[in-house]
BAFI-3210 file (N, C-alpha, C; in Angstrom, 3 decimals, decimal comma, padded with zeros to 6 digits):
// residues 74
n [1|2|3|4|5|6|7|8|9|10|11|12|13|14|15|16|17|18|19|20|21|22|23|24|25|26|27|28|29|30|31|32|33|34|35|36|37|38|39|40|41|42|43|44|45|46|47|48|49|50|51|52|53|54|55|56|57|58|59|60|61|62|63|64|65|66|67|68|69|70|71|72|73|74]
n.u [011,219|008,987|009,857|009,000|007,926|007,737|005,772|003,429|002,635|001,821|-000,102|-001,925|-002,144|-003,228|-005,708|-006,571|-007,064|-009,747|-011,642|-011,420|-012,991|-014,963|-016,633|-016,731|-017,846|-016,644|-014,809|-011,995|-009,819|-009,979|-009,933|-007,619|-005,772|-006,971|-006,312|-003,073|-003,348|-003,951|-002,448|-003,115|-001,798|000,677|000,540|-000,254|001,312|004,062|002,531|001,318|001,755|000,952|-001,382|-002,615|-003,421|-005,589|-008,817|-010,747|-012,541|-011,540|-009,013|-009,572|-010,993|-009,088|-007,393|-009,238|-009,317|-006,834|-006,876|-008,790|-007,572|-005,249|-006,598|-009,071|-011,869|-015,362]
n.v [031,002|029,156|027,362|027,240|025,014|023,559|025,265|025,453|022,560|021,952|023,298|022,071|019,843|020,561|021,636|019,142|017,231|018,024|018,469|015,430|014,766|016,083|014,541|011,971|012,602|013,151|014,383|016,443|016,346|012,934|012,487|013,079|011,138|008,460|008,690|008,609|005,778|004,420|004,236|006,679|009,134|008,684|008,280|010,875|012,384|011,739|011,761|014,145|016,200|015,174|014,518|017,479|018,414|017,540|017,014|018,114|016,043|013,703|013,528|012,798|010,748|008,792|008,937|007,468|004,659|004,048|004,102|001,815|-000,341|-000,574|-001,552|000,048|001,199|000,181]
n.w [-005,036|-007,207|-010,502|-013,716|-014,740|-012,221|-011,009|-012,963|-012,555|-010,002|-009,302|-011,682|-010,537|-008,189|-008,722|-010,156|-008,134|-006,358|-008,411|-008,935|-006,594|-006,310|-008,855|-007,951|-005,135|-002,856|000,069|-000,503|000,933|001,272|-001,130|-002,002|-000,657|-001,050|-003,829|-003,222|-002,115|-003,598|-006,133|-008,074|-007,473|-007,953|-010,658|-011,140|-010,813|-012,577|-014,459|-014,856|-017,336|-019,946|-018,841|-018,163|-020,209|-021,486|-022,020|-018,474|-018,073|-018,908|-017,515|-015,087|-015,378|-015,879|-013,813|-012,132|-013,336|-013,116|-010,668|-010,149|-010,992|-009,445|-007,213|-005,783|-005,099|-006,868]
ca.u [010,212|008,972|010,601|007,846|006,859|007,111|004,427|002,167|002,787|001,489|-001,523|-002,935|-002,478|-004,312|-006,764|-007,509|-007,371|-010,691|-012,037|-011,691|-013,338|-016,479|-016,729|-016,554|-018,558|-015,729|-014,255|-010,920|-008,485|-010,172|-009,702|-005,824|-005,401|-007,689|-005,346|-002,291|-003,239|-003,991|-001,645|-003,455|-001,199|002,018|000,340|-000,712|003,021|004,632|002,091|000,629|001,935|000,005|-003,363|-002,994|-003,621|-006,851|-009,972|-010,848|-012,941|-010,445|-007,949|-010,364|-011,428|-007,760|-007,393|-010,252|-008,987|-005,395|-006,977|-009,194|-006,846|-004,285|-007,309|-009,539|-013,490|-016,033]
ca.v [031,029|027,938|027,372|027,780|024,055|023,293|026,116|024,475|021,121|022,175|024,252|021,110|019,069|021,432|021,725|018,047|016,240|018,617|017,238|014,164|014,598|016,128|013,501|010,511|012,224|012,754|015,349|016,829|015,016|011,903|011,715|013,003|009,704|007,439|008,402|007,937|004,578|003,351|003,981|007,842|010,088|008,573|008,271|012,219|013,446|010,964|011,880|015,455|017,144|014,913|014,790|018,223|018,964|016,848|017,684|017,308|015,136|012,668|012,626|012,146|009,073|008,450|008,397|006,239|003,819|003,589|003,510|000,809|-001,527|-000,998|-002,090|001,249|001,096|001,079]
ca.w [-006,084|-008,068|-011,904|-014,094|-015,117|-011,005|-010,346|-013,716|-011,738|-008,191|-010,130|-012,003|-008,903|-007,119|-009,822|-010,433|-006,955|-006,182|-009,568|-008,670|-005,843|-007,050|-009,448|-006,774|-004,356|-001,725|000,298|-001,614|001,407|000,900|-002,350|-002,251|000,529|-001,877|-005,216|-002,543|-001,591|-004,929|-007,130|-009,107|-007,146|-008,656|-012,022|-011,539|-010,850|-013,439|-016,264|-015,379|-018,476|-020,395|-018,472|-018,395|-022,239|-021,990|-021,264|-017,184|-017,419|-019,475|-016,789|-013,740|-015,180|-016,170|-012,519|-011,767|-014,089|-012,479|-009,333|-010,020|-011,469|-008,664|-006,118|-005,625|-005,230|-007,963]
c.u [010,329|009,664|009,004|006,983|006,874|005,533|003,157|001,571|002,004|000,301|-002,148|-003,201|-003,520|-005,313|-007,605|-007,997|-008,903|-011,503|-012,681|-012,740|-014,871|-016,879|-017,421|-017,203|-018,221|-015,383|-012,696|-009,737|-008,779|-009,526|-008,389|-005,144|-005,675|-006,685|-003,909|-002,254|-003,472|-003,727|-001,821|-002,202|000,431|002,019|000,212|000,298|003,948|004,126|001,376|000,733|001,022|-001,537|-003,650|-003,516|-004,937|-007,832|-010,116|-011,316|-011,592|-009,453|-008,531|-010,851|-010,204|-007,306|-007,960|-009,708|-008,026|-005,756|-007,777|-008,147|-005,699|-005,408|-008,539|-011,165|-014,272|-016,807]
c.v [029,757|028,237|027,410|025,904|023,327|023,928|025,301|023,527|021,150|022,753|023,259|020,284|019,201|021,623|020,191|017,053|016,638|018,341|016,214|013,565|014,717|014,970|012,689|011,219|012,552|014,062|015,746|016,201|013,472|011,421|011,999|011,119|008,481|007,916|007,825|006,346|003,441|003,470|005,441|008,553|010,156|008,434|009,780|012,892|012,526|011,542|012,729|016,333|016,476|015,005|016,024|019,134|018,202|016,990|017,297|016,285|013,067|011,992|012,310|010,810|008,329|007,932|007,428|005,018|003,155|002,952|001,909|-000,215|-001,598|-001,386|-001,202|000,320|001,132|001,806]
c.w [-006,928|-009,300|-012,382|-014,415|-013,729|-010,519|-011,467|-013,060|-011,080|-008,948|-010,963|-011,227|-008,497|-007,915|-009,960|-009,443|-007,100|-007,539|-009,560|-007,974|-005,746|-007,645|-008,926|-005,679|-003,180|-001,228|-000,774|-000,765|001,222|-000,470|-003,221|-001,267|-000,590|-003,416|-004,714|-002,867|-002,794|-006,163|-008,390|-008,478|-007,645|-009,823|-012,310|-011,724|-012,035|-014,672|-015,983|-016,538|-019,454|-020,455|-018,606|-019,524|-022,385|-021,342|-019,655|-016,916|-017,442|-018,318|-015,345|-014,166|-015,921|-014,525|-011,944|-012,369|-013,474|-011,097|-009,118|-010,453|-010,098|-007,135|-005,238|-005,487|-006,261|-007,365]
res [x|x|x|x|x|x|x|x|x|x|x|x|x|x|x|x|x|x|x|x|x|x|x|x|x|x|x|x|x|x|x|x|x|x|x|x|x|x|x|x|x|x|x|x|x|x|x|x|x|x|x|x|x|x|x|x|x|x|x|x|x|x|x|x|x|x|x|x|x|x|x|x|x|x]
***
C-alpha cells in the first residue's frame, strides 16, 4: 500500500498529464512522452505539491512554459 503523500503524488499525475492533454489537443500518451522529452515531467514530480494547490489551469500552462523553454512546440 502507497504512504499517503505517494498515493496524492500518483493521483495529481494522473490527474494533470490528461489536462494537459486536452488543453494541447493531444492524446494523454503523447503528451506524457512530449512532457518526458522536454523537460515538464521532471518539473511535475519535483514541484507537484505546489502545482497541486493551484488552480488546473495554472499548472498546465506551468507545464507549457517549462516545456517550451527546454525546446517543446508552440
Amino acid at each position: 500500500m502507497l504512504d499517503k503523500e505517494t498515493s496524492d503524488k500518483v493521483g495529481f499525475i494522473s490527474y494533470i498529464i490528461p489536462k494537459f492533454a486536452d488543453e494541447y489537443k493531444m492524446r494523454a500518451q503523447d503528451a506524457y512522452l512530449y512532457l518526458k522529452k522536454y523537460g515538464g515531467l521532471d518539473f511535475l514530480m519535483e514541484h507537484w505539491w505546489a502545482l497541486h494547490t493551484d488552480n488546473p489551469f495554472w499548472a498546465v500552462r506551468d507545464l507549457y512554459d517549462i516545456c517550451y523553454e527546454n525546446g517543446g512546440m508552440r
